[in-house]
C-alpha positions as a Markdown table, in Angstrom:
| # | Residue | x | y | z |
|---|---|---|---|---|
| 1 | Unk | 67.3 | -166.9 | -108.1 |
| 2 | Unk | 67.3 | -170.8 | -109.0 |
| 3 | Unk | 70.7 | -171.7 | -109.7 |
| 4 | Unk | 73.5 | -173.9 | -108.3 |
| 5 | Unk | 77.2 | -172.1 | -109.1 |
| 6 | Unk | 80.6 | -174.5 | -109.1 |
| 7 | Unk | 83.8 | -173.5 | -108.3 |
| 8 | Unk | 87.2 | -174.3 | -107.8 |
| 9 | Unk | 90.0 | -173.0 | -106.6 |
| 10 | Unk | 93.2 | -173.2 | -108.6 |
| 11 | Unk | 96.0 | -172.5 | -105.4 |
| 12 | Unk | 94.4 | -174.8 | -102.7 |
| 13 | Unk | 92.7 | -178.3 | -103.5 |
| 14 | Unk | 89.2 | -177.1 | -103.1 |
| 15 | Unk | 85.8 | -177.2 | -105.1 |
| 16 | Unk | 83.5 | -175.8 | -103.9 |
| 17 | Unk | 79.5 | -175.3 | -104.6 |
| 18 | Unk | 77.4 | -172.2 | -104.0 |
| 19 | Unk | 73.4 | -172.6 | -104.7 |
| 20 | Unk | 70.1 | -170.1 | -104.1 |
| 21 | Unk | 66.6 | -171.4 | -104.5 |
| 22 | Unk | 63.5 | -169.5 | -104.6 |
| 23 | Unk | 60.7 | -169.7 | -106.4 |
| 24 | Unk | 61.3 | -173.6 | -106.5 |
| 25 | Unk | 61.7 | -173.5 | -102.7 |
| 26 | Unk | 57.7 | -171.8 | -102.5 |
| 27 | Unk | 56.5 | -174.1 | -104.5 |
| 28 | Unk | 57.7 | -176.9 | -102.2 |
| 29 | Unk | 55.9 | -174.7 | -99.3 |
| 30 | Unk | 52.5 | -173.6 | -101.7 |
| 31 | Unk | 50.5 | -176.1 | -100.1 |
| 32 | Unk | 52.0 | -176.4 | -96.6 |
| 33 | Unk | 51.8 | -175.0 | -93.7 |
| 34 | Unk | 53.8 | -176.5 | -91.3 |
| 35 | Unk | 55.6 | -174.7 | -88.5 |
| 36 | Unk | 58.7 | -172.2 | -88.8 |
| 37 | Unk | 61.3 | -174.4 | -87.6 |
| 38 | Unk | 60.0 | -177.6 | -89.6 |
| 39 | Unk | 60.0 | -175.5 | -92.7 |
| 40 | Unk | 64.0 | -174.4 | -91.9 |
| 41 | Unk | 64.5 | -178.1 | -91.9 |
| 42 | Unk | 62.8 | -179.0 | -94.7 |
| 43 | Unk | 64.5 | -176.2 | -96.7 |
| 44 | Unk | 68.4 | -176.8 | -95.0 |
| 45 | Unk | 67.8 | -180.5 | -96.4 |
| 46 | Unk | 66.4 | -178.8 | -100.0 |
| 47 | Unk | 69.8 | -177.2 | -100.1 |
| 48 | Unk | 71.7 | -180.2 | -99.0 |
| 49 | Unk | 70.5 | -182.5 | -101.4 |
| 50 | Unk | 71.2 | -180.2 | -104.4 |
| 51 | Unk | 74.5 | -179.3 | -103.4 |
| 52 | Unk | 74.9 | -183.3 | -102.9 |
| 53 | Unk | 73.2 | -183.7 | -106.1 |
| 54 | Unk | 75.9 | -181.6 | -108.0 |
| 55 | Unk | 78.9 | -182.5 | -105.8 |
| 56 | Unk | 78.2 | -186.4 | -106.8 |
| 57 | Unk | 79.4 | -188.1 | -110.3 |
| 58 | Unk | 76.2 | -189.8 | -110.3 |
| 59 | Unk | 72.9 | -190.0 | -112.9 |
| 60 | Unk | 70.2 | -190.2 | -111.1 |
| 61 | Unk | 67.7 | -189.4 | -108.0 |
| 62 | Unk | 69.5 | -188.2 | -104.8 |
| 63 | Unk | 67.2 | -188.9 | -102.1 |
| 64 | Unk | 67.1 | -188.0 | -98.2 |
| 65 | Unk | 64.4 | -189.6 | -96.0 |
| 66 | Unk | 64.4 | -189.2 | -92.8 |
| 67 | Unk | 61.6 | -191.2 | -90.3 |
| 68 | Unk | 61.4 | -191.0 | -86.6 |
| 69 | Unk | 58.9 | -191.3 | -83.3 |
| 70 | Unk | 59.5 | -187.6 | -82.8 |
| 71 | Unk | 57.3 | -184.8 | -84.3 |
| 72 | Unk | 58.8 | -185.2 | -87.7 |
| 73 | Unk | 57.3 | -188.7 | -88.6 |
| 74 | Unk | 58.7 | -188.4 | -92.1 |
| 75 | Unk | 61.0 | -186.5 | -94.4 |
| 76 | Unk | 61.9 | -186.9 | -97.9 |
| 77 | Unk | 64.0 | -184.6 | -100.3 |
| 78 | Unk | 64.6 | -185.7 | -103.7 |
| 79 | Unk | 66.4 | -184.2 | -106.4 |
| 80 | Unk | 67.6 | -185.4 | -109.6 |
| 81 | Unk | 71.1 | -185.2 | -111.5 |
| 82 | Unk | 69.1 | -182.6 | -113.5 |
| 83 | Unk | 68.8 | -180.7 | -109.9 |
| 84 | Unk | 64.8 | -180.8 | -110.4 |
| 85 | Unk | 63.8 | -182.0 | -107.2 |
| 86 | Unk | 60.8 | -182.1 | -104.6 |
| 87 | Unk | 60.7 | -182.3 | -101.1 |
| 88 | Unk | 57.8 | -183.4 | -98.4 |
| 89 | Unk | 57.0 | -183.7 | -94.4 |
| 90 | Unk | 54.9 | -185.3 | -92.3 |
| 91 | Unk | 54.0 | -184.2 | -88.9 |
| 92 | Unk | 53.5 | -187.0 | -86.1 |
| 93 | Unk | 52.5 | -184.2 | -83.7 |
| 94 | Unk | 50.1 | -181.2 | -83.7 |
| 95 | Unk | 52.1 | -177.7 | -85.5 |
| 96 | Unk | 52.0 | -175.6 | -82.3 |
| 97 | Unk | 53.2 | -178.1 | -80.1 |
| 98 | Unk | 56.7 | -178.0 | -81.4 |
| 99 | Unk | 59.2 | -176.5 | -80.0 |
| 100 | Unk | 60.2 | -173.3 | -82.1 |
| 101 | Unk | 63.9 | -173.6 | -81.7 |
| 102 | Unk | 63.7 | -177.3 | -81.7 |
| 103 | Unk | 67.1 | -178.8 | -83.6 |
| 104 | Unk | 67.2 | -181.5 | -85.4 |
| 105 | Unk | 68.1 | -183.8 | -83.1 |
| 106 | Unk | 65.0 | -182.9 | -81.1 |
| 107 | Unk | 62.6 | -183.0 | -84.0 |
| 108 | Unk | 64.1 | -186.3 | -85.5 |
| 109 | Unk | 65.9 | -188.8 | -83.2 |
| 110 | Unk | 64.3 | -187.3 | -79.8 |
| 111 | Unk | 64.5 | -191.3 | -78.4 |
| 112 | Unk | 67.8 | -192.3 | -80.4 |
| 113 | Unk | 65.5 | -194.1 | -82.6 |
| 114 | Unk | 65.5 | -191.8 | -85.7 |
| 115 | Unk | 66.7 | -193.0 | -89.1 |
| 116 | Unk | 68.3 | -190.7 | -91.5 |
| 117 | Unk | 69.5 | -192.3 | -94.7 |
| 118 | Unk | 70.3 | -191.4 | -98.1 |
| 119 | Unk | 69.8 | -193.3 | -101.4 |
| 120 | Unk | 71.2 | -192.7 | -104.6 |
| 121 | Unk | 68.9 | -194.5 | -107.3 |
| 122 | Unk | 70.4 | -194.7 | -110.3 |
| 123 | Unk | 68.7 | -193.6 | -113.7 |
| 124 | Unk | 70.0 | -196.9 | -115.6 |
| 125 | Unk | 69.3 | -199.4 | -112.5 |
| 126 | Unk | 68.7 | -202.7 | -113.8 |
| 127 | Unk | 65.6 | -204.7 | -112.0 |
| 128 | Unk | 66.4 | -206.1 | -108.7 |
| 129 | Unk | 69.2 | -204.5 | -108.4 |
| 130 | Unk | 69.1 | -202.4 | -105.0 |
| 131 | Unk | 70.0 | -198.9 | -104.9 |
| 132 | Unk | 73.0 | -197.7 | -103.1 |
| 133 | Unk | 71.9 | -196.5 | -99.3 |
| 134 | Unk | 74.4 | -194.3 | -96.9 |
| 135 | Unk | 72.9 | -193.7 | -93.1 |
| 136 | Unk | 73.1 | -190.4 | -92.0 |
| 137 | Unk | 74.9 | -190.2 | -88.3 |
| 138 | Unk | 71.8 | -188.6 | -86.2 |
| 139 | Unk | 74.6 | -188.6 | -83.1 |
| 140 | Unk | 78.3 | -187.6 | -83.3 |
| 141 | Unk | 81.0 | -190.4 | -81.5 |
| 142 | Unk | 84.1 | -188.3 | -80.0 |
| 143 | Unk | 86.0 | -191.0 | -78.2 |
| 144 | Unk | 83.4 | -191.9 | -75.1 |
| 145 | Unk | 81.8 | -188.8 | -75.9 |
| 146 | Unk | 78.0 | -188.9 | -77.8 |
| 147 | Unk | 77.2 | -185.3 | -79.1 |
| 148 | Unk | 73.5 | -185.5 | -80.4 |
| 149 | Unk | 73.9 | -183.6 | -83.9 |
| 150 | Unk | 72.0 | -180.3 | -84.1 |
| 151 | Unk | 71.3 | -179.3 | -87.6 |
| 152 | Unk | 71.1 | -180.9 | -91.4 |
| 153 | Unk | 74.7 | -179.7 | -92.3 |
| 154 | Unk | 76.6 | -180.9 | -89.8 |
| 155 | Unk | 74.6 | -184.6 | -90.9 |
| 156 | Unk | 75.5 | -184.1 | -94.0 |
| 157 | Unk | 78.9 | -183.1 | -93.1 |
| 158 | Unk | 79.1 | -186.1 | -91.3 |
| 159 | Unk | 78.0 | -188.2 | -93.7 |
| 160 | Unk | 80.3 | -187.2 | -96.8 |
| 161 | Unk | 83.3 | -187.9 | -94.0 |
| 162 | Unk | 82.1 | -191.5 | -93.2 |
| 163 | Unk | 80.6 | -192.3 | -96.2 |
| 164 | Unk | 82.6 | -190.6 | -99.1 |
| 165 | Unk | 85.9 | -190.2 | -97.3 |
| 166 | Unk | 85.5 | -186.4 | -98.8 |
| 167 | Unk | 86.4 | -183.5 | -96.1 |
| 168 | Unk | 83.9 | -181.2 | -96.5 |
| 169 | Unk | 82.1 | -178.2 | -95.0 |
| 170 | Unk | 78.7 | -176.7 | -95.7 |
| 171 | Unk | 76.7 | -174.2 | -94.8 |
| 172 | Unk | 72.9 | -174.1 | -94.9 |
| 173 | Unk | 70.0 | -171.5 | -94.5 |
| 174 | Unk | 66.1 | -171.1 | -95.3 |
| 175 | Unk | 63.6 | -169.0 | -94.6 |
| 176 | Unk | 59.5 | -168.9 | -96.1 |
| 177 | Unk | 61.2 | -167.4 | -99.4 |
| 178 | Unk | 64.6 | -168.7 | -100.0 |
| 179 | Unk | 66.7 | -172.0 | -99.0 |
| 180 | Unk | 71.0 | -170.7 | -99.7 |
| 181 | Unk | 73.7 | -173.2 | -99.5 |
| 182 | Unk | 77.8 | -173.0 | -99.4 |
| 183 | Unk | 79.7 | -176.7 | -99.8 |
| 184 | Unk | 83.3 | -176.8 | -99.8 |
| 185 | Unk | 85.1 | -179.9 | -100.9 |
| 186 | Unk | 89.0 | -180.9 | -100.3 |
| 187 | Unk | 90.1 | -182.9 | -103.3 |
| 188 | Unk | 92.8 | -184.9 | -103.5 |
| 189 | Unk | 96.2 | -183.7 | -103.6 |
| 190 | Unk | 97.0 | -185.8 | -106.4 |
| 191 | Unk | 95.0 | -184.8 | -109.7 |
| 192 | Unk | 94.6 | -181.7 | -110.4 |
| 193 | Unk | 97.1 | -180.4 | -107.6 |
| 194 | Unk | 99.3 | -182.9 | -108.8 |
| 195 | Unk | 102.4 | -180.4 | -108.0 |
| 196 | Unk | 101.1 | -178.9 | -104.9 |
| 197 | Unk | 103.0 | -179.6 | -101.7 |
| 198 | Unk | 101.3 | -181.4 | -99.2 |
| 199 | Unk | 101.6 | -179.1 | -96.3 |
| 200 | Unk | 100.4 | -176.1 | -98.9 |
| 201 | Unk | 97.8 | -178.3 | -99.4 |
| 202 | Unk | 96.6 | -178.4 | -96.0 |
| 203 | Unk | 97.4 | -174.9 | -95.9 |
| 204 | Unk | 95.2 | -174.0 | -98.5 |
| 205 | Unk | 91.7 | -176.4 | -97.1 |
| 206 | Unk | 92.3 | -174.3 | -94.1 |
| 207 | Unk | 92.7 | -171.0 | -95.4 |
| 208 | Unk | 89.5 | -171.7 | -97.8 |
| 209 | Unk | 87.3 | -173.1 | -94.9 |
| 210 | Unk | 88.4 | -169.7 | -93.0 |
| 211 | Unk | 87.0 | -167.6 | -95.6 |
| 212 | Unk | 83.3 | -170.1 | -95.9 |
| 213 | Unk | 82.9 | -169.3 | -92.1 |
| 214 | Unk | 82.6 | -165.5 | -92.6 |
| 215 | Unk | 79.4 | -166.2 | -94.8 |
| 216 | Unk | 76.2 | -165.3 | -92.8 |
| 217 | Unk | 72.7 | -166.7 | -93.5 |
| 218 | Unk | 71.7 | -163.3 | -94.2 |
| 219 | Unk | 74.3 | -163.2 | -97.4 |
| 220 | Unk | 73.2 | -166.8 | -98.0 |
| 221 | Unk | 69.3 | -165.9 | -98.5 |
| 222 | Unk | 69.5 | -162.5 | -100.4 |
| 223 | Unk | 72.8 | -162.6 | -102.5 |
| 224 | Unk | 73.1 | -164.1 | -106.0 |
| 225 | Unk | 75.8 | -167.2 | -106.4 |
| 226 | Unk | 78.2 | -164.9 | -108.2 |
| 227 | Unk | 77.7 | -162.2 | -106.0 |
| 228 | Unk | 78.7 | -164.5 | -102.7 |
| 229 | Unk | 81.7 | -166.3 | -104.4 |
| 230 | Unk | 83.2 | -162.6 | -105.3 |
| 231 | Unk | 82.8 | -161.5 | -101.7 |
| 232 | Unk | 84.3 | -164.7 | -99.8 |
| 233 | Unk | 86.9 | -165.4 | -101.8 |
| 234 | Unk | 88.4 | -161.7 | -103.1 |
| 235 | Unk | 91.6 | -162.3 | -102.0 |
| 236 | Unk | 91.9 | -165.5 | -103.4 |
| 237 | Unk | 90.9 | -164.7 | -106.6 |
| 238 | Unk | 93.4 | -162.3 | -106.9 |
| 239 | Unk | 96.1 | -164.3 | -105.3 |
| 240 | Unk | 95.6 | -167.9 | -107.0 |
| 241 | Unk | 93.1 | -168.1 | -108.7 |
| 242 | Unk | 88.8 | -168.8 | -108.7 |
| 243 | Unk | 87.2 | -170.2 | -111.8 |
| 244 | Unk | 83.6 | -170.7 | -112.0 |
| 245 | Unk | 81.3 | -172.1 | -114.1 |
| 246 | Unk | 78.3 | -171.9 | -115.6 |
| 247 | Unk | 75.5 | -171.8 | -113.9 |
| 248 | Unk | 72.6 | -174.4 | -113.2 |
| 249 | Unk | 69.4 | -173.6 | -113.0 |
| 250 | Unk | 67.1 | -175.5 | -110.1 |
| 251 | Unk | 63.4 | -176.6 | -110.4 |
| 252 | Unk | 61.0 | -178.1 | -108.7 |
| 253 | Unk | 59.2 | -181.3 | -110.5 |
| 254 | Unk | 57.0 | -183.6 | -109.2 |
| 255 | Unk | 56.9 | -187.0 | -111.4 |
| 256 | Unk | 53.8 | -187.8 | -109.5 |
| 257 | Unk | 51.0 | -189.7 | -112.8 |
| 258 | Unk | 47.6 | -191.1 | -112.4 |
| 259 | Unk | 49.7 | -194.3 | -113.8 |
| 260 | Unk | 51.6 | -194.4 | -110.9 |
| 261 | Unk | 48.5 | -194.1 | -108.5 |
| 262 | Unk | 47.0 | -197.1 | -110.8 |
| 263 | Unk | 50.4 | -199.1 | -109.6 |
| 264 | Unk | 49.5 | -198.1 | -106.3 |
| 265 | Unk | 46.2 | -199.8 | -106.6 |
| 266 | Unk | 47.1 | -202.9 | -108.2 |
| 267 | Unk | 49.5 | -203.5 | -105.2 |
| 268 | Unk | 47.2 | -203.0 | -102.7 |
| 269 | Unk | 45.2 | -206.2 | -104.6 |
| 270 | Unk | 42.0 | -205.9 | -105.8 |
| 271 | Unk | 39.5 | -207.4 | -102.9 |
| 272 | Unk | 41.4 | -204.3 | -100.7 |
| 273 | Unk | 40.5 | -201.8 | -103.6 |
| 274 | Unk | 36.4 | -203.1 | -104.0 |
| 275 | Unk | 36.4 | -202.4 | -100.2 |
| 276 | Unk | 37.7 | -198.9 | -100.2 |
| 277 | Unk | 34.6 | -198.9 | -103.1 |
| 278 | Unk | 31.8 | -200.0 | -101.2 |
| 279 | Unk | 32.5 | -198.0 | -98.2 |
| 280 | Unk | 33.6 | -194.8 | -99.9 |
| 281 | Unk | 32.3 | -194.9 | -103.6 |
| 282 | Unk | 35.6 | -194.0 | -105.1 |
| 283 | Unk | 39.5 | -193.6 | -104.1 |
| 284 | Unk | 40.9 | -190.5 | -103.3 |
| 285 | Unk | 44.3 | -189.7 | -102.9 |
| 286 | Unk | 46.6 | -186.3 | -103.0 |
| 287 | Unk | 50.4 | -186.5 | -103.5 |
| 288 | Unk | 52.6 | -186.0 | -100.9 |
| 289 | Unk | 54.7 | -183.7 | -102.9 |
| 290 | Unk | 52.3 | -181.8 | -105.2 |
| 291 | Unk | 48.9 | -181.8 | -103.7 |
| 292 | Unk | 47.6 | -182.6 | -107.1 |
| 293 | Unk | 44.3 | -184.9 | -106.1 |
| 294 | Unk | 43.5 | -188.6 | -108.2 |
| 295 | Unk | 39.7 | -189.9 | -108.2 |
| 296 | Unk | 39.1 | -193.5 | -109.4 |
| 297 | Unk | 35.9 | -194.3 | -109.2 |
| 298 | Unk | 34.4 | -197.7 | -109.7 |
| 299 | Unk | 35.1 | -198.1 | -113.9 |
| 300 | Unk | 38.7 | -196.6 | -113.0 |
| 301 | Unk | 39.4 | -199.2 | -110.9 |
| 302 | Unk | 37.9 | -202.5 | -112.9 |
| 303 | Unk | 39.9 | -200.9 | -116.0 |
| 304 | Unk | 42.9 | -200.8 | -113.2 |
| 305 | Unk | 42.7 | -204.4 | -112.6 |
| 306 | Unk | 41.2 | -205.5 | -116.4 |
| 307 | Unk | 44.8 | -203.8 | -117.4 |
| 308 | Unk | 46.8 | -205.9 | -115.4 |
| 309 | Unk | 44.9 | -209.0 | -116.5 |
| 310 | Unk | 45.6 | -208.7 | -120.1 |
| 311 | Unk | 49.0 | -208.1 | -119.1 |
| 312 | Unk | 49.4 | -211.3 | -117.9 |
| 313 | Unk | 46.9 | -213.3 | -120.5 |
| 314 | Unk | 49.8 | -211.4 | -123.6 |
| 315 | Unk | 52.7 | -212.6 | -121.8 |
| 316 | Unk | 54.8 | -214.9 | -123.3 |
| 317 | Unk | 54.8 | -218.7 | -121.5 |
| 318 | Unk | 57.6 | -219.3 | -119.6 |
| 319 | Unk | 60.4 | -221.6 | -120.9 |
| 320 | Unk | 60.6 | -223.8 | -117.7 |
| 321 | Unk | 64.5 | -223.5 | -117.9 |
């Protein structure tokens, strides 16, 4: 199961999103071997981003990085409009000195100084333009009252309230095998619900978010999209009305190129690169994402930098205007 289902619901002014990863998940987790609970994050945020992906009229790469003083150092999701996406974490601390049941909060913004932000870059972004950024509340303000927030959906949550105006719920869960989402929406009750009365509106989000908190994490890693959407919402189907769509399938991709690496080099500079040269005899690097390993040795790197210097000897003069 890779696939990403959509729904909506015809008597209540609600879409909603339902998506099971697996085989995309374990190849996120093929070459890792980072602790239980850092893996359930990893994987809650996997889920997030794709249900973001989807839930967003947006072409592009969703991203969610996440960088802190606590034992995660750094955390980045990334998934496309496609829903191909990739995921990564570094640890700042050894595995087995985290705390099992650590929450988010803990693992992320243990001295209030964790970031949490998410970037939606746009596939047609024209250069220098920046990419739209949205940070990701790490603490929850009720009145006087600071709740630290425990887990990746209730951040998201968050988020899509503050940043996107959009009520929404969603429910996340991961284990070494799967990562299972459920995101419930409330559109507007213009639209589409055009003709349905406001308070049967508000009727129906509640009725609707009633019926998402019966699923269990155990329904959310083992059952197929279709299978879920049929059991939480039986009675509404037959009352009002749920229409699904097709359904999307979910990959992992890395778009990790030795080309890239090369761009890497050249902006480290070239007196940096003959360093790395002369005390190691070649540069070495893995991706963060992939594991797949890039060698340049001594000719890689003069071709690196010979590249970039007929670059600049074949490009046109400048006006001066």
């Amino acid at each position: 199961m890779n696939e990403l289902l959509v729904f909506m619901c015809d008597g209540a002014p609600v879409r909603g999103e339902i998506v099971s990863i697996s085989s995309a998940w374990q190849a996120v987790l093929e070459r890792r071997n980072d602790p239980p609970v850092v893996r359930r994050m990893l994987g809650d945020f996997v889920g997030a981003a794709t249900l973001l992906s989807a839930s967003l009229k947006f072409d592009g790469t969703l991203i969610i990085q996440a960088q802190s003083k606590g034992p995660i150092q750094l955390l980045v999701v990334e998934c496309k409009s496609d829903l191909t996406m990739r995921a990564t974490v570094k640890l700042s601390v050894e595995a087995d000195s985290i705390d099992p049941n650590a929450t988010l909060g803990e693992l992320l913004d243990a001295d209030n100084t964790g970031r949490l932000v998410i970037t939606l870059d746009p596939s047609d972004r024209q250069p220098g333009q920046p990419p739209y950024q949205g940070i990701v509340a790490l603490q929850e303000h009720r009145g006087t009252v600071i709740k630290p927030v425990t887990s990746a959906a209730e951040a998201i949550a968050l988020y899509m309230q503050n940043s996107e105006q959009v009520d929404t719920r969603i429910w996340l869960a991961s284990n070494d095998t799967h990562v299972g989402g459920l995101l419930l929406q409330r559109l507007p009750d213009s639209g589409g619900h055009a003709h349905l009365d406001p308070q049967l509106a508000a009727e129906g989000w509640t009725r609707i978010q009633t019926l998402g908190e019966t699923i269990t994490n155990e329904e959310l890693l083992t059952l197929p999209p279709e299978t879920i959407l049929r059991r939480l919402f039986l009675e509404e189907s037959a009352e009002n009305g749920v229409r699904s769509f097709p359904a999307r399938p979910v990959r992992f991709s890395c778009r990790c190129s030795r080309a890239k690496v090369a761009d890497v080099l050249r902006m480290l500079g070239e007196e940096e690169v003959e360093s790395i040269l002369a005390e190691q005899g070649a540069v070495e690097t893995e991706c963060d994402f992939c594991a797949k390993a890039y060698r340049f040795d001594a000719v890689d790197c003069r071709q690196v930098f010979k590249t970039d210097l007929l670059a600049d000897a074949t490009r046109p003069p400048s006006s001066g205007h």
